[in-house]
C-alpha positions as CSV (number, residue, x, y, z in Angstrom):
1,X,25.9,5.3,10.7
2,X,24.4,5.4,6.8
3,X,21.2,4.9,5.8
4,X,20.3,2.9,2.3
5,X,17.2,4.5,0.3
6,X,15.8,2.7,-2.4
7,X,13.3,4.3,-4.6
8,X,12.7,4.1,-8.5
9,X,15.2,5.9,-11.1
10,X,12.3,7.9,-12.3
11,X,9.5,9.5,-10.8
12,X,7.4,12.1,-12.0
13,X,4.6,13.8,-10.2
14,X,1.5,16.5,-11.0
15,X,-1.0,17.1,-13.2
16,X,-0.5,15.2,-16.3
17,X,1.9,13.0,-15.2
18,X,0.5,10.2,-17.3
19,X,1.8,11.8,-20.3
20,X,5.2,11.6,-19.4
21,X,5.0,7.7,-20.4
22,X,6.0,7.5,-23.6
23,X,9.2,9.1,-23.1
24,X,9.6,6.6,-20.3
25,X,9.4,3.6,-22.0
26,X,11.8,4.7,-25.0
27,X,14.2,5.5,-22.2
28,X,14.7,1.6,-21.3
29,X,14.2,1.1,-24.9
30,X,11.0,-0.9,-24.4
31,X,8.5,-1.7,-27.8
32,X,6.7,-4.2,-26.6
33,X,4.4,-3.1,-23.5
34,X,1.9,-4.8,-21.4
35,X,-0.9,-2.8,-19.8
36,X,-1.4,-4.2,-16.4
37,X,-4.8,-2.9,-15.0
38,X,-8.5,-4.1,-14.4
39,X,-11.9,-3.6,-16.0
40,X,-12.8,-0.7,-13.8
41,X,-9.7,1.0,-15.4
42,X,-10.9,0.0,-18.5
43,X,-14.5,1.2,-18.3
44,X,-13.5,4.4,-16.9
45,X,-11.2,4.7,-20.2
46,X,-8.0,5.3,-18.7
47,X,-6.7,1.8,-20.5
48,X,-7.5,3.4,-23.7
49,X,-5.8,6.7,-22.5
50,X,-2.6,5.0,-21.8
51,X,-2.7,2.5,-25.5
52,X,-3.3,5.7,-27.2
53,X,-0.5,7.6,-25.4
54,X,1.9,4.7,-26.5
55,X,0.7,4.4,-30.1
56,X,0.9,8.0,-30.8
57,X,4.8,7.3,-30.1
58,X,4.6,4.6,-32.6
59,X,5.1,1.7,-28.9
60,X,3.3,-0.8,-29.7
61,X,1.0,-2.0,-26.2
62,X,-1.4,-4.5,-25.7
63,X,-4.0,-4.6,-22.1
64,X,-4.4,-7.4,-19.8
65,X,-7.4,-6.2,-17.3
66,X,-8.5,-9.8,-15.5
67,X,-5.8,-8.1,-12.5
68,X,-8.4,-8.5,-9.2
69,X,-8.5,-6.9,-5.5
70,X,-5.8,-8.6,-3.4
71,X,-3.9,-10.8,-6.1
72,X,-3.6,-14.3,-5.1
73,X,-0.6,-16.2,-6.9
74,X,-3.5,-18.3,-9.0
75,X,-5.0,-15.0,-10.1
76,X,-1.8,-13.6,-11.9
77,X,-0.6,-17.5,-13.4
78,X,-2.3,-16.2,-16.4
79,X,-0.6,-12.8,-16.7
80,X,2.6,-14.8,-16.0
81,X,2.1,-16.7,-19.7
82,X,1.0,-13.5,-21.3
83,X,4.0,-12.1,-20.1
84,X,6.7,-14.4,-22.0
85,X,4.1,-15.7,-24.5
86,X,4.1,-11.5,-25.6
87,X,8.0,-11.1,-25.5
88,X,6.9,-7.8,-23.2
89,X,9.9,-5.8,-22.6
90,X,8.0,-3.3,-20.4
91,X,5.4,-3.8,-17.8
92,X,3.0,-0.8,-17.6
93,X,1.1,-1.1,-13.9
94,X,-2.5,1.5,-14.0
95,X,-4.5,0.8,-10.7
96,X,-4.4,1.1,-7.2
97,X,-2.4,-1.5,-5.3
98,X,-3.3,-4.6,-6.1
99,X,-2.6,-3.9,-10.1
100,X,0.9,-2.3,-9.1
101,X,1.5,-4.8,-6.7
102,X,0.3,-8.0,-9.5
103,X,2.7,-6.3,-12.0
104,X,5.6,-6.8,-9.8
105,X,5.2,-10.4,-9.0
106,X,4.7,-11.0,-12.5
107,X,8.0,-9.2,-13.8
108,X,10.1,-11.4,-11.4
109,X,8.1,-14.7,-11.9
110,X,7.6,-14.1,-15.9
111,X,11.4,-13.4,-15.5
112,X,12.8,-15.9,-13.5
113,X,10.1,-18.5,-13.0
114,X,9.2,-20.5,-10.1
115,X,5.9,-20.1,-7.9
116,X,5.1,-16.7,-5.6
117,X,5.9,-19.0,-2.8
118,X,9.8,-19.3,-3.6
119,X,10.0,-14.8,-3.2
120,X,8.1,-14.8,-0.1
121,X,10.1,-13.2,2.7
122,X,12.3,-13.8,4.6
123,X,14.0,-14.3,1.2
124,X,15.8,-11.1,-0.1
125,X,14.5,-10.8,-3.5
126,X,17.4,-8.1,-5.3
127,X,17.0,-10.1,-8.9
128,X,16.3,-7.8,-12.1
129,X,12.7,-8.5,-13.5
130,X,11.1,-6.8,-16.7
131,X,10.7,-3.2,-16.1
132,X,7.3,-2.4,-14.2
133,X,6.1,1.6,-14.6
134,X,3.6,2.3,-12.4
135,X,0.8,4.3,-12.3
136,X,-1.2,4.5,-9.5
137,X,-4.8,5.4,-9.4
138,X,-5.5,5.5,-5.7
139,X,-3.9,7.8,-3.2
140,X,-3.2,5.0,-0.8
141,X,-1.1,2.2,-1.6
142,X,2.3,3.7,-2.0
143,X,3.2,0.8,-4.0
144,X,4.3,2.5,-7.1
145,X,7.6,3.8,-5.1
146,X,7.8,0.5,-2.8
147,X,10.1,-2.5,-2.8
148,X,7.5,-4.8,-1.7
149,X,4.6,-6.9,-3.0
150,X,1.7,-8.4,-1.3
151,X,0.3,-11.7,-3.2
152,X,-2.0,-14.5,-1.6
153,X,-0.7,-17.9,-1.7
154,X,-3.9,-19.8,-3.2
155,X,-2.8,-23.0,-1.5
156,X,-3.1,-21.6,2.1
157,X,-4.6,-18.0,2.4
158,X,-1.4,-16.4,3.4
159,X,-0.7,-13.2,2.1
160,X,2.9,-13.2,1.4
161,X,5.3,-10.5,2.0
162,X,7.5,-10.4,-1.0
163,X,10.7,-8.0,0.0
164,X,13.5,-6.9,-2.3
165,X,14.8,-4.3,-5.3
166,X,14.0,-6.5,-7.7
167,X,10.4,-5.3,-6.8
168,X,10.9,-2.2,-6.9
169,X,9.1,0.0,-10.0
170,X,11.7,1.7,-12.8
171,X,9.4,4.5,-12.6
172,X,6.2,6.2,-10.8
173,X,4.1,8.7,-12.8
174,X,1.9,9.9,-9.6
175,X,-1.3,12.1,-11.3
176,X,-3.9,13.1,-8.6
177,X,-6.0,13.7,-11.6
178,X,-6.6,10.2,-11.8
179,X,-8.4,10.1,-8.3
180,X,-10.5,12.6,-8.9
181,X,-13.6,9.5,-9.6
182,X,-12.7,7.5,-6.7
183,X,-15.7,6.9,-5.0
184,X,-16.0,7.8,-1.0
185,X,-14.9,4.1,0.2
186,X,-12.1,3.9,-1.8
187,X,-11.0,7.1,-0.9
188,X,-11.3,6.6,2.5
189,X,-10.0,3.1,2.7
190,X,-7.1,3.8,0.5
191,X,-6.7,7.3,2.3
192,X,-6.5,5.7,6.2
193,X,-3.6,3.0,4.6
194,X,-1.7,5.5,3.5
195,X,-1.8,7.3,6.9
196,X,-0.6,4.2,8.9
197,X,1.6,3.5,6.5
198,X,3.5,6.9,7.8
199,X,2.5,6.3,10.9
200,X,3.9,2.9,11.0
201,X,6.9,3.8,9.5
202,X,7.4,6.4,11.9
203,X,7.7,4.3,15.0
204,X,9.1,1.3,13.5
205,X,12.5,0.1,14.3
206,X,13.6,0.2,11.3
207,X,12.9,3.9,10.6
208,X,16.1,6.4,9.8
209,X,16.3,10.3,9.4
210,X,15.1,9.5,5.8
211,X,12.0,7.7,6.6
212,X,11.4,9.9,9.3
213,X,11.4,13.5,7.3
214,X,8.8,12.0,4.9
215,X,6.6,10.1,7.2
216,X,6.3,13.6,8.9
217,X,5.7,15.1,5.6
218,X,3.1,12.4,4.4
219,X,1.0,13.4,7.5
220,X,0.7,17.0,7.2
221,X,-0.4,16.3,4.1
222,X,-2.9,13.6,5.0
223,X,-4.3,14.4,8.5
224,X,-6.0,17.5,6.9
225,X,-7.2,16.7,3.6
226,X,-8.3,12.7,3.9
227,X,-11.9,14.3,5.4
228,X,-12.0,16.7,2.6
229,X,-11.4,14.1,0.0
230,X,-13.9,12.0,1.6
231,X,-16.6,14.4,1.5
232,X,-15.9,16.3,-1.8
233,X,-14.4,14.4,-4.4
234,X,-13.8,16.7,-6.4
235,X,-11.6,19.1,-4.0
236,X,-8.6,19.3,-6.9
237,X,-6.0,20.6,-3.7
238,X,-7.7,17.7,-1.2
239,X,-6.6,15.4,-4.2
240,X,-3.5,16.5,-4.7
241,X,-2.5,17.0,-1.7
242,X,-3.8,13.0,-0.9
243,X,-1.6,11.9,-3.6
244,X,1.7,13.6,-2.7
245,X,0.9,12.5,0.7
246,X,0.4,9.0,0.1
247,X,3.7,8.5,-2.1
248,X,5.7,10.2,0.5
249,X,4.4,8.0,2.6
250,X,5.4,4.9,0.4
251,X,8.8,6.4,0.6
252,X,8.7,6.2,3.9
253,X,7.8,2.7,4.9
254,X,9.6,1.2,1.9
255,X,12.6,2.7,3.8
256,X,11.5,1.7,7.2
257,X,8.9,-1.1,7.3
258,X,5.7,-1.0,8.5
259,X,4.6,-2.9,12.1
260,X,2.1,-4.3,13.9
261,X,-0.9,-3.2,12.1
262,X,0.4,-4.6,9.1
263,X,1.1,-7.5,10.2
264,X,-2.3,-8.7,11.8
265,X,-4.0,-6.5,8.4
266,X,-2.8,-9.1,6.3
267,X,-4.2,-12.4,7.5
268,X,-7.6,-10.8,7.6
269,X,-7.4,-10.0,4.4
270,X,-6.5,-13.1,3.3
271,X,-9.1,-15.2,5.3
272,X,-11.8,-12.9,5.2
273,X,-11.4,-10.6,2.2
274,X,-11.9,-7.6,3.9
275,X,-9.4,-5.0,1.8
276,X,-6.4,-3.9,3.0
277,X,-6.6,-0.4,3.3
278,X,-10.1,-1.5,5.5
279,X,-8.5,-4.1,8.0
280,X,-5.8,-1.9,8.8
281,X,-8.4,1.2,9.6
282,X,-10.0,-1.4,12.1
283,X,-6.5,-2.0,13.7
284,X,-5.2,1.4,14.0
285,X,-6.8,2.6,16.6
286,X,-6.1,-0.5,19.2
287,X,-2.8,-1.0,18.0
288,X,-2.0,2.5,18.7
289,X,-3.3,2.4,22.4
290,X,-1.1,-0.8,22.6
291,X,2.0,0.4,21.1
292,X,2.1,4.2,22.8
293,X,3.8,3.6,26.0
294,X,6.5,1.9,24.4
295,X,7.7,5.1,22.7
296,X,5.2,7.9,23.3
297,X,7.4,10.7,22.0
298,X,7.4,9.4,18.6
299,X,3.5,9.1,18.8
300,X,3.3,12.3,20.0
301,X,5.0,14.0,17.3
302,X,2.8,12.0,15.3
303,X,0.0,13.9,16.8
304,X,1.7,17.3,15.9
305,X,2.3,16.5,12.9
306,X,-1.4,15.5,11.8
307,X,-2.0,18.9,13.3
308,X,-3.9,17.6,15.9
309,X,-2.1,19.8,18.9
310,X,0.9,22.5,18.6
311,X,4.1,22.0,20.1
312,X,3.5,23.5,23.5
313,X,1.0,20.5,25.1
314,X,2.4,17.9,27.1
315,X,3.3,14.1,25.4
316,X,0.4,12.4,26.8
317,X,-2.1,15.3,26.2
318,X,-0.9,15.0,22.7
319,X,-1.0,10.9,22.6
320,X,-4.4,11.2,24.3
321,X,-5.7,13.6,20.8
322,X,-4.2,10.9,18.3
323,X,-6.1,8.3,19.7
324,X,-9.2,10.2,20.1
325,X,-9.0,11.5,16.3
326,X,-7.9,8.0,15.1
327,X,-11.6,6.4,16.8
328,X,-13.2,9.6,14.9
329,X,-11.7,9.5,11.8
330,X,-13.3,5.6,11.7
331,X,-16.6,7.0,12.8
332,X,-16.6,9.7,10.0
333,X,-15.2,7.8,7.2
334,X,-18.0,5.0,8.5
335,X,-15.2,2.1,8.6
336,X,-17.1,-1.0,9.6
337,X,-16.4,-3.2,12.6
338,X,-15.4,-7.2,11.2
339,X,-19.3,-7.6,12.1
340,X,-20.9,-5.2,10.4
341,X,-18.4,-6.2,7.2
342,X,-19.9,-9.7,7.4
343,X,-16.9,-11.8,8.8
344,X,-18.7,-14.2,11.3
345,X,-17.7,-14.6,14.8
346,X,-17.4,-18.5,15.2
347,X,-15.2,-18.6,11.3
348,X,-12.7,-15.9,13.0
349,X,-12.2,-17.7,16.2
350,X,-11.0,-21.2,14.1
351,X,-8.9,-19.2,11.6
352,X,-7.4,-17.0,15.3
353,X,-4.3,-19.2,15.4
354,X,-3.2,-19.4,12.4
355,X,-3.6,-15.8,11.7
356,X,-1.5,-15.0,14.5
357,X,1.2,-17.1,13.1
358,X,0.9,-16.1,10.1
359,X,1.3,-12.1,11.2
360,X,4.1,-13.1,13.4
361,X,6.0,-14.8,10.6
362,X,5.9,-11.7,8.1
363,X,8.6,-10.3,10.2
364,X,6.3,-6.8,10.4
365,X,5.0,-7.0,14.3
366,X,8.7,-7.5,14.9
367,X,9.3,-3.7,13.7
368,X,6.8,-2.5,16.6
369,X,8.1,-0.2,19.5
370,X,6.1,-2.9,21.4
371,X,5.9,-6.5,20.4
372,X,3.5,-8.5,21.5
373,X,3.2,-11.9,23.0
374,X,1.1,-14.3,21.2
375,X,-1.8,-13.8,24.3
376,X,-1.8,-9.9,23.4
377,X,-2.0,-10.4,20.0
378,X,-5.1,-12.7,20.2
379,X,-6.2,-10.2,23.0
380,X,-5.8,-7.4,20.1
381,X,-7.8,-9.7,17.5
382,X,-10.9,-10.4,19.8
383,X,-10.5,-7.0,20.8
384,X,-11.8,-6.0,17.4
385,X,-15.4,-7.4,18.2
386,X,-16.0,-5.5,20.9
């Protein structure tokens, strides 16, 4: 049986990464690029860094940084007329997720036209947009090598899984040295999606031999170096590490799909604004417990891998240590409870049924070694508050 892998026709990873751009862009013979990023790249001067990169090449650029957290398909209409009004040939992504994951929505709309709603899954989305380069900032996402994008439907607070290779970034440049200011939440919050992302791929149906070798991979390299990260930003081999970590872990699920956790992230993000990387740290560890005795082998070489047990203890000793170190890891990295975050109780309960629709019908709880009913997944939800 074969196994399709979709990733971008160019990636380049490592210190300096960034600089490879210019040579990039000539190669799809692009001269007229738009910067997609936000004011916190701005103010940091990495939007400068990459205009200057461009006009030393003699490209000619121009910078768009009104992207926000969690796109919502009203926040990127504007970027949308930018987009055609500029004649932009090339789409240049610098952020974490939600600026990689703007830029692709706004390659296939400014492309193709329509609303967000029409690319939403279960629609197969294969059409070619303008080229989007990414270049991620956070070592979390895994969006720059993924064929998915994540927009908010303004209309109804769905986030919308948008699926397809017409999503999928030309290139990634991944440079660690751009995480090196992330502050501790970022870096944690970022740093716990990128580990359920491998995790998730992992045990998901849809996982193959491919998925499989670098979801293992991305959490040998996450397990031990996410704490580190936390705790001293400036660790250059936590960093690096982080960032290889989390793009093999992109890999991964892009090839695989995530599952449950996903799913049932997503709606809280888009009622209650909690980020993404955040509201699937809350999930992990419950979802886990839930989904282990459906396939507790896999789980347990999840535990091995993180380098939580060697090879010699038993399956459930080892599934026993990966929840344990999933509940820490939350304590350590201080990941708030829905409470603590501010989400009141009473606003939760009303929006409970439609979130639960809403995870079930973005096909991702589907993936899970164990589905759940529509009673277990409310169970999970209110589960959260205890």
């Amino acid at each position: 049986m074969s196994t399709s892998v979709a990733m971008p026709r160019m990636m380049e990873f490592g210190e300096d990464a960034t600089k490879r751009l210019p040579d990039i862009v000539k190669g799809f013979n692009a001269s007229r690029v738009l910067i997609l990023t936000d004011k916190t790249m701005v103010q940091m001067g990495y939007a400068t860094m990459v205009t200057e990169l461009l006009s030393k090449a003699g490209i000619q650029s121009q910078i768009y940084a009104d992207t926000i957290p969690e796109p919502t398909s009203q926040s990127i209409e504007e970027a949308v007329s930018v987009t055609r009004d500029s004649q932009t040939d090339c789409i240049v992504a610098l952020g974490g997720g939600s600026a990689i994951d703007s830029a692709k929505a706004i390659s296939m709309l400014a492309s193709h036209g329509g609303i967000m709603r029409d690319y939403k899954a279960p629609r197969i989305v294969n059409e070619t947009g303008i080229p989007v380069v990414a270049i991620p900032t956070t070592a979390g996402t895994g969006s720059e090598v993924t064929k998915f994008t994540i927009i908010t439907d303004s209309e109804t607070d769905e986030k919308m899984l948008c699926i397809g290779l017409g999503f999928l970034p030309v290139a990634a440049l991944v440079d660690y040295k751009l995480t090196m200011s992330l502050p501790p939440r970022i870096t944690a919050d970022t740093g716990i999606d990128a580990l359920t992302h491998a995790i998730e791929a992992y045990v998901s149906k849809k996982g193959n031999p491919f998925s499989d070798y670098n979801a293992l991979e991305a959490m040998r390299l996450i397990a031990p170096n996410l704490r580190k990260a936390y705790h001293e930003g400036q660790n250059v081999e936590a960093r690096q590490k982080m960032m290889m970590g989390s793009t093999l872990a992109g890999i991964a699920f892009s090839n695989a799909s995530v599952a449950l956790v996903h799913g049932m992230s997503r709606p809280i993000g888009a009622f209650f604004h909690v980020p993404h990387g955040l509201s699937n740290a809350m999930l992990l560890p419950s979802i886990t417990a839930f989904s282990i005795p459906a396939c507790p082998e896999r789980y347990a070489q999840c535990s091995k891998a993180m380098g939580l047990v060697d090879e010699s203890v038993s399956i459930e000793e080892a599934n026993s240590r990966l929840q344990q170190e999933l509940l820490a890891l939350n304590e350590e990295l201080k990941v708030p409870t829905l409470e603590e975050f501010g989400v009141v109780k009473d606003d939760f309960d009303a929006a409970l049924d439609t979130m639960i629709q809403q995870a079930f019908g973005s096909g991702s709880p589907g993936n899970n070694p164990r589905v759940p009913t529509e009673d277990e997944m409310k169970t999970l939800y209110t589960s959260l508050w205890k």
